[in-house]
C-alpha positions in Angstrom: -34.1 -15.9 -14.7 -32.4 -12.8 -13.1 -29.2 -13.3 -11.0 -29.9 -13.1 -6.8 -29.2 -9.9 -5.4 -26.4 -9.9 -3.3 -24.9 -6.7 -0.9 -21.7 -6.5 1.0 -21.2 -5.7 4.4 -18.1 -3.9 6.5 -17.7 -3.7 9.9 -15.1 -2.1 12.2 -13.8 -4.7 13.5 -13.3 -3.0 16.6 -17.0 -2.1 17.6 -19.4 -4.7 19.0 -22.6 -1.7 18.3 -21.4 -2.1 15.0 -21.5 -5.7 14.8 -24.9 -6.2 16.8 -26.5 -3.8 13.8 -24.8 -5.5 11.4 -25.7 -9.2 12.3 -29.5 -7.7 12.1 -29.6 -6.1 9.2 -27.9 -9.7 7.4 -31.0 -11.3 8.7 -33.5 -8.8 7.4 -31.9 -9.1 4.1 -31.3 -12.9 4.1 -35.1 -13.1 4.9 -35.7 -11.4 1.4 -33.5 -13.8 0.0 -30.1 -11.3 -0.9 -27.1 -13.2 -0.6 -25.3 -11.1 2.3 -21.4 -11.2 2.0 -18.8 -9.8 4.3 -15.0 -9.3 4.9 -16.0 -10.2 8.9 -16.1 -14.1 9.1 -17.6 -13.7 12.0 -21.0 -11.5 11.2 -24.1 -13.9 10.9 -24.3 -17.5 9.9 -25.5 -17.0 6.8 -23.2 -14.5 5.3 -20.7 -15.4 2.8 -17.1 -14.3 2.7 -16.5 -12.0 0.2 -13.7 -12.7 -2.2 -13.7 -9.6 -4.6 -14.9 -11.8 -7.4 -19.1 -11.9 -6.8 -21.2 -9.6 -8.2 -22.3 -7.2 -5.6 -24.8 -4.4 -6.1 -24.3 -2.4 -3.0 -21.7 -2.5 -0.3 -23.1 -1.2 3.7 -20.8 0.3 6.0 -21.1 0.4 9.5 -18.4 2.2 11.2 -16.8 5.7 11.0 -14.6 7.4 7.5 -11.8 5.0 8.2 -13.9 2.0 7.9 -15.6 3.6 5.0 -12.3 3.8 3.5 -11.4 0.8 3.7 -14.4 -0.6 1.8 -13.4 1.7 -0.8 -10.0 0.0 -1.0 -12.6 -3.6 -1.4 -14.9 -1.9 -4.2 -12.0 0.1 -5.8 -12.7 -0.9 -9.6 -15.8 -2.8 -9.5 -18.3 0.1 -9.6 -20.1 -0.8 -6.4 -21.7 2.0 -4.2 -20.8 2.5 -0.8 -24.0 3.1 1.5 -22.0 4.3 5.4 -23.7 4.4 8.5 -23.5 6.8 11.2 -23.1 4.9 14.6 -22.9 8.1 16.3 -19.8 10.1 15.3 -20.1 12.4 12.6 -18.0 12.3 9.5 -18.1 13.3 5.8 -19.1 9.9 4.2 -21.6 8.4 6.3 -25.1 9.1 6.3 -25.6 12.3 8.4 -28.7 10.7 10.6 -28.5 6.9 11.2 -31.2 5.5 9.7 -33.4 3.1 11.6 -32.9 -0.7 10.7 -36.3 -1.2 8.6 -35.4 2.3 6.6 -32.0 0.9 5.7 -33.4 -2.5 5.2 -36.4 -1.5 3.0 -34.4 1.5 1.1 -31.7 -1.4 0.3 -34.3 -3.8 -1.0 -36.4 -1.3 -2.9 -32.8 0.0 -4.4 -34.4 3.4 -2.7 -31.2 5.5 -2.4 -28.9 8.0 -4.8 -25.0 8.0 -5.6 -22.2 10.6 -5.7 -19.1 10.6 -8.0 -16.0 11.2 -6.1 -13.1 11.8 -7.6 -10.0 9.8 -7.1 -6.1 10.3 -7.8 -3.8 7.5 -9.4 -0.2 7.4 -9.1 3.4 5.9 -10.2 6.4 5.6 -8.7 9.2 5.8 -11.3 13.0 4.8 -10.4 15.7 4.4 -12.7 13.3 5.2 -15.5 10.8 2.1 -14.4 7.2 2.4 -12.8 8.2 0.3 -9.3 5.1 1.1 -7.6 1.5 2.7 -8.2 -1.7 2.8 -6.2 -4.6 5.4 -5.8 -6.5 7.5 -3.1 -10.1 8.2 -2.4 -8.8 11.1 0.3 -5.5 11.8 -0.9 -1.8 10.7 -1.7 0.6 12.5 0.4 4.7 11.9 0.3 6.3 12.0 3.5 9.7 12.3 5.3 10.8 8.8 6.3 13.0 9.8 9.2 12.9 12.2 11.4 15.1 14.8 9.5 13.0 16.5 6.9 12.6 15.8 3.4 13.8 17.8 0.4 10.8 17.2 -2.7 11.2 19.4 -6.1 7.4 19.5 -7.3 6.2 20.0 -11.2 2.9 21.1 -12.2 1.8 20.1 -15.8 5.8 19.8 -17.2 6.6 22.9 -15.1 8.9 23.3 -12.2 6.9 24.9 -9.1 9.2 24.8 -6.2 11.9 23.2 -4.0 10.8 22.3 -0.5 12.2 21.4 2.8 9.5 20.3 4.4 7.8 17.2 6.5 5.7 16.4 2.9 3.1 16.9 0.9 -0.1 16.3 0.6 -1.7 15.8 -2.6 -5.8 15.4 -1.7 -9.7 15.1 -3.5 -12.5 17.0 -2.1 -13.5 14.3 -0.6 -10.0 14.4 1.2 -9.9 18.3 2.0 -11.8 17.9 5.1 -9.0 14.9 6.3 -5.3 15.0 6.6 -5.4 17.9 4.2 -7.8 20.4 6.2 -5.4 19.4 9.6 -2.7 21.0 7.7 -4.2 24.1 6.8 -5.7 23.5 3.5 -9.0 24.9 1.8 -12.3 22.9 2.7 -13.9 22.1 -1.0 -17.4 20.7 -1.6 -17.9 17.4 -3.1 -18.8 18.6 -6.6 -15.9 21.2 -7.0 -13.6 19.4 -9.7 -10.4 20.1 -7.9 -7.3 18.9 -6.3 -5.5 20.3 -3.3 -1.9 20.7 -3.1 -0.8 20.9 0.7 2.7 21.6 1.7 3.8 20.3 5.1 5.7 22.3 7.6 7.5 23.6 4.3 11.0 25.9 4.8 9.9 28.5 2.3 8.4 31.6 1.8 5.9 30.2 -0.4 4.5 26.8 1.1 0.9 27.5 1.0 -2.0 25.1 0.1 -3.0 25.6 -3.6 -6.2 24.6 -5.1 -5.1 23.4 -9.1 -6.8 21.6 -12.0 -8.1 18.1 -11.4 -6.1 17.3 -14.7 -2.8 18.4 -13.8 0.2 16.0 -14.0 1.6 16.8 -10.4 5.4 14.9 -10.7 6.8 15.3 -6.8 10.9 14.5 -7.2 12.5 13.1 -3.6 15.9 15.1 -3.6 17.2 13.9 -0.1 17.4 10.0 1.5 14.2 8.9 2.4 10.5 9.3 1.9 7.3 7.5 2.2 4.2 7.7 -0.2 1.0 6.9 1.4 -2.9 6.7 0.2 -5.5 7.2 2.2 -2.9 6.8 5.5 -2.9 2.6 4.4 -1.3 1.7 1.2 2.5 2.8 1.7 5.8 2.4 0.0 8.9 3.7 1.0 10.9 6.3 -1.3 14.5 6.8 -2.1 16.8 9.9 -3.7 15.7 10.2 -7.2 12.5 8.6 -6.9 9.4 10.7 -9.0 5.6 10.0 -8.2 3.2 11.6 -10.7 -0.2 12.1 -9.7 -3.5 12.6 -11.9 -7.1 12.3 -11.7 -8.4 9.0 -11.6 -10.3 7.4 -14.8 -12.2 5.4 -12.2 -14.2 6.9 -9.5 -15.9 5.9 -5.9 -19.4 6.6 -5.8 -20.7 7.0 -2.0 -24.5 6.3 -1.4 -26.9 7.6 0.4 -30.7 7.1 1.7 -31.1 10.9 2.6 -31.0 14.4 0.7 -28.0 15.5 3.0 -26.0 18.9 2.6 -22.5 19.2 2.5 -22.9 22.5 4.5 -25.0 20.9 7.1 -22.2 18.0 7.8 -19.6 21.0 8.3 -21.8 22.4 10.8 -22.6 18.6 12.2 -19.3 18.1 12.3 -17.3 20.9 13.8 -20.3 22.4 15.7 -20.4 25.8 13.9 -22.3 28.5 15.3 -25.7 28.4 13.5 -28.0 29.7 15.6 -30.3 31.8 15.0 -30.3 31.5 11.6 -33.6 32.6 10.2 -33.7 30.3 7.2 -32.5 33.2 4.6 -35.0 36.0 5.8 -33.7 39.3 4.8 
């Protein structure tokens, strides 16, 4: 006999729309007899409260990047993709067009949808020669001043020193990231499937303190010369940083995979997204 099916939902906790279309979709797949679990003890009767331990094939996001981030930081580890509905402002992860209710209903039970890898960074925090602290980003990592002087950060690059920096911090982000914090700051905008990491000074005293685009399997080891710092992933998970602290950052072994019921293009959520001027375009015509 072959286990019940069973998909996670996430709601922003803060949006009612998101709950209403949430609660409706549990029903529809309840119906079909898919155990429906959630981290909202309030969404639908029915739905169980997710624990981290059940076996879940799919996990549906309703709310914006944030909220799609953290159901990353639920799934991280367990292999589960993460299907993210527009509710009307446009991001990178989400579905591009919100679908209508019996689409996502019948593309979830006829498992009708395809998965990106994305590539994610580990980390360690090393003091007095002892890992004190680690984590991971889907987005990025970035090191930050802790007051409101700046902070002073000696970065390596694969056993290499690269620079000295007086600076706010430094971001250390994914493609997935490079259209987040990272893109704010300056950096390059990468597409999904580029297999590269983006190094992002922040308001950096130097003559060199641009953003640099480097190997996803560099060792990046960031050294905090000066009082205080904070290390942050994904702007939730944070520890706070001390003089002669080190955090080394590498690619990921395990990755996020984000689903999705359409064919989107990257290019088209740029445009979406920032409302580029496209028009006219005549499809490629010479």
């Amino acid at each position: 006999m072959s286990e019940q099916r069973a998909v996670l939902i996430v709601v922003h906790p803060a949006r009612p729309d998101a709950a209403q279309v949430a609660n409706e979709l549990a029903r529809k797949l309840i119906s079909q007899n898919i155990i429906v679990l959630t981290n909202q003890p309030t969404l639908a009767t029915a739905a169980q409260e997710f624990t981290g331990s059940q076996s879940v094939e799919l996990a549906v996001v309703f709310g914006g990047d944030g909220t799609i981030l953290r159901a990353a930081e639920l799934v991280h580890g367990r292999d589960i993709p993460i299907l993210g509905v527009n509710l009307g402002n446009v991001g990178f992860l989400a579905q591009l067009q919100k679908p209508s209710l019996d689409l996502l209903a019948n593309s979830i039970l006829s498992k009708n949808f395809h998965t990106e890898p994305r590539l994610t960074i580990s980390f360690t925090v090393t003091r007095g020669g002892q890992v004190v602290y680690e984590g991971w980003g889907l987005n990025e990592v970035t090191v930050e001043r802790g007051t409101n002087q700046m902070v002073e950060l000696f970065v390596q690059i694969d056993g290499r020193p690269l620079s000295r920096w007086g600076c706010d911090g430094v971001i250390c982000a994914t493609p997935t990231g490079s259209t987040a914090y990272a893109f704010s700051a300056g950096g390059p905008v990468l597409w999904p499937e580029v297999n590269a990491l983006v190094l992002v000074p922040l308001a950096a005293h130097a003559l060199f303190s641009k953003p640099m685009v480097i190997s996803p399997d560099s060792h990046i080891v960031i050294e905090i010369e000066s009082a205080t710092a904070e290390i942050s992933a994904d702007g939730m998970r944070k520890f706070e940083l001390c003089a002669g602290d080190q955090v080394t950052l590498t690619r990921s072994s395990q990755q996020i995979h984000l689903a999705y019921i359409e064919d989107g293009v990257f290019t088209d959520r740029l445009v979406a997204k920032f409302k580029l001027p496209v028009e006219g375009w005549r499809g490629g015509e010479k």
